[in-house]
C-alpha positions in Angstrom: -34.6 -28.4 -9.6 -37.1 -27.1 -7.0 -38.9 -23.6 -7.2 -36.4 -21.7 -5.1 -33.8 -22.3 -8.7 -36.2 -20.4 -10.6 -36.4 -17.1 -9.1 -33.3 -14.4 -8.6 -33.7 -11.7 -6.6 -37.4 -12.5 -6.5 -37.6 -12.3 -10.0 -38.4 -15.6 -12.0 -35.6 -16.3 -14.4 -35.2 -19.2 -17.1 -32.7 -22.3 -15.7 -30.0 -22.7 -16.7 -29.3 -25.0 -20.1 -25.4 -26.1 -18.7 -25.1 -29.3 -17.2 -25.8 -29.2 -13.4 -22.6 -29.8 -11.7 -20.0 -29.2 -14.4 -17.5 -26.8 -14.6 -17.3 -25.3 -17.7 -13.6 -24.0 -17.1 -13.0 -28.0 -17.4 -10.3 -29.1 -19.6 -12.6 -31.1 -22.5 -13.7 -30.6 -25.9 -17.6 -29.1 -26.3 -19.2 -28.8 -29.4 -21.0 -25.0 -29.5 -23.9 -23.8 -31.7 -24.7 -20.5 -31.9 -27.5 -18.7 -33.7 -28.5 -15.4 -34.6 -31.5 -13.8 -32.8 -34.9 -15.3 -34.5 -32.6 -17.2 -37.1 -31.8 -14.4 -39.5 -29.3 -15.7 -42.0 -27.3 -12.6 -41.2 -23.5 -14.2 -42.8 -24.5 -15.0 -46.0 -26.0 -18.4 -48.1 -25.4 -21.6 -49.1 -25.8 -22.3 -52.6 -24.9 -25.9 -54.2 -24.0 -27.3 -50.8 -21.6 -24.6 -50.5 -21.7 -22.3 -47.4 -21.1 -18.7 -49.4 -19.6 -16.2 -46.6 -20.4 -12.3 -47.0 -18.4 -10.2 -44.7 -19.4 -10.3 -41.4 -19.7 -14.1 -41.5 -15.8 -14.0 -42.7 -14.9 -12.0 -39.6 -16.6 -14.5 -37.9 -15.3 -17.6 -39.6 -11.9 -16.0 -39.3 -12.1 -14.6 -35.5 -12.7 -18.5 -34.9 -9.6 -19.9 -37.0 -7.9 -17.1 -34.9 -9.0 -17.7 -31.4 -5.4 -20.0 -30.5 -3.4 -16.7 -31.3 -5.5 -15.2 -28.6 -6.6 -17.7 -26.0 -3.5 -20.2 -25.4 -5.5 -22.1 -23.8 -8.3 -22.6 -26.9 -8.2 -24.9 -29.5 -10.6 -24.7 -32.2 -10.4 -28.2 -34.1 -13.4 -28.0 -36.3 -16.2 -25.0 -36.8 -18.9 -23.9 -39.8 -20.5 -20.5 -40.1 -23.9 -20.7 -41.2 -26.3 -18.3 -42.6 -27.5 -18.2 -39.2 -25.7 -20.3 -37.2 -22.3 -21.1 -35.9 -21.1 -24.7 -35.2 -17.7 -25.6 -33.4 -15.8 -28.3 -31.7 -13.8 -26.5 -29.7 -10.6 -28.0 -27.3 -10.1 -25.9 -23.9 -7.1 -26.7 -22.3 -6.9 -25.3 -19.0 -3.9 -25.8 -16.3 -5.9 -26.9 -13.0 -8.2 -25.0 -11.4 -10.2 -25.0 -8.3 -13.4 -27.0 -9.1 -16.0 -25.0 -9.3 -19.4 -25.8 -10.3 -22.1 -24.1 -12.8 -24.1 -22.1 -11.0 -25.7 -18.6 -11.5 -23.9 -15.9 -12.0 -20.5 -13.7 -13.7 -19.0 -15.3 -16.4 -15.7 -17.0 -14.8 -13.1 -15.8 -16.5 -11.5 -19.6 -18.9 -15.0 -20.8 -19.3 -16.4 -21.6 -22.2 -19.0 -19.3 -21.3 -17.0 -16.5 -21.1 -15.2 -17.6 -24.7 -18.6 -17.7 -26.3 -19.3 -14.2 -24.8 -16.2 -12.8 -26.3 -17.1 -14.7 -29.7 -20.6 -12.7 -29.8 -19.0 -9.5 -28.6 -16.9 -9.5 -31.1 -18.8 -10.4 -33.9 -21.3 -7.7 -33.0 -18.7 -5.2 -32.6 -16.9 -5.4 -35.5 -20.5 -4.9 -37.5 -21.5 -2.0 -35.8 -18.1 -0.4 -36.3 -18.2 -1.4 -40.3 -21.9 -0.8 -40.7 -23.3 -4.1 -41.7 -26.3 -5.3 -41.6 -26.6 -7.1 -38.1 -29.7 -8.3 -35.7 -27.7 -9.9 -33.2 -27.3 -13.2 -31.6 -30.0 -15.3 -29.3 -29.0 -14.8 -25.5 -28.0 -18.3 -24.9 -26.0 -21.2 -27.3 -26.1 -24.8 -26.6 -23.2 -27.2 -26.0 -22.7 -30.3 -25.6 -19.5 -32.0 -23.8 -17.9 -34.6 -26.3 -17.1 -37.9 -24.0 -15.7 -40.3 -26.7 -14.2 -41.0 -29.9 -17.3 -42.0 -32.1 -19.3 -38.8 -30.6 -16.3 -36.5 -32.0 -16.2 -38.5 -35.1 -20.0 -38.0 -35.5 -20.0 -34.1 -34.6 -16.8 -33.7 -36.7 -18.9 -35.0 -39.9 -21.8 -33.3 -39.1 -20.3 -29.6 -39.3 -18.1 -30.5 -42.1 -21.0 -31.5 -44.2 -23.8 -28.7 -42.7 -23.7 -26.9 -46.3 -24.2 -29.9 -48.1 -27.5 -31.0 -45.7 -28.8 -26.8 -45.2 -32.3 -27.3 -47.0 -32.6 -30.0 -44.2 -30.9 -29.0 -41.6 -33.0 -28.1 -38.5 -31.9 -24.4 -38.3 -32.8 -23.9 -42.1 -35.2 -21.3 -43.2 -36.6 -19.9 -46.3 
């Protein structure tokens, strides 16, 4: 990256975490975490190894199982809601598209990017219109693009048992 990627509109921004070159409208599966701004367990606890949902983390939970009977093209295979964090493995299947590659800028419209987006919104929304309790999200999420077999295998185990390893999983907090 050389300095001229770090400033828009002469402003200095933060790069970008997507992988250079990739288009996330790409027909893969990604495994997406996403927390809540400065980690607030803002969906509820885990007690006994046993995520406990409250009711905003069951909208969210539930938005996810849902996302197929919106989005066609979205599959989500595996996902966990955390007290403040959300892990999926989720399958986009898009019909082919002109390549296009990450760069700065809207949101293109089958993305990932612009699923995740939708996620938060919606989440966000549907506290402020019930009144819940709610701090937001952080502004970015991370993924990762699963190549292989074992990789899914691992991620796959690692979500399903997240409430069984919380006290030492690396987004825990007292």
């Amino acid at each position: 990256m050389d300095n001229d990627d770090l400033y828009f509109d002469g402003k200095y921004r933060i790069p970008s975490a997507r992988l250079k070159g990739w288009d996330y409208r790409t027909s893969a599966d990604y495994f997406i975490t996403i927390c809540t701004r400065d980690m607030v367990p803002w969906f509820g606890f885990v007690s006994e190894g046993k995520m406990n949902l409250n009711e905003l983390g069951r909208f969210a939970s539930e938005y996810l199982q849902g996302l197929i009977d919106h989005k066609p093209n979205v599959r989500v295979i595996n996902h966990i809601v955390m007290p403040n964090h959300v892990h999926a493995i989720i399958a986009l299947k898009n019909r082919k598209l002109d390549k296009k590659a990450n760069e700065f800028g809207p949101l293109l419209s089958g993305s990932i990017s612009a699923l995740i987006n939708q996620f938060k919104g919606r989440v966000t929304k549907y506290a402020n219109t019930n009144q819940l309790p709610w701090g937001g999200w952080q502004d970015r999420f991370h993924d990762h693009i699963i190549k292989d077999a074992a990789s899914f295998d691992n991620i796959n185990l690692y979500i399903s048992q997240n409430p069984s390893n919380w006290k030492s999983d690396r987004y825990f907090r007292r």
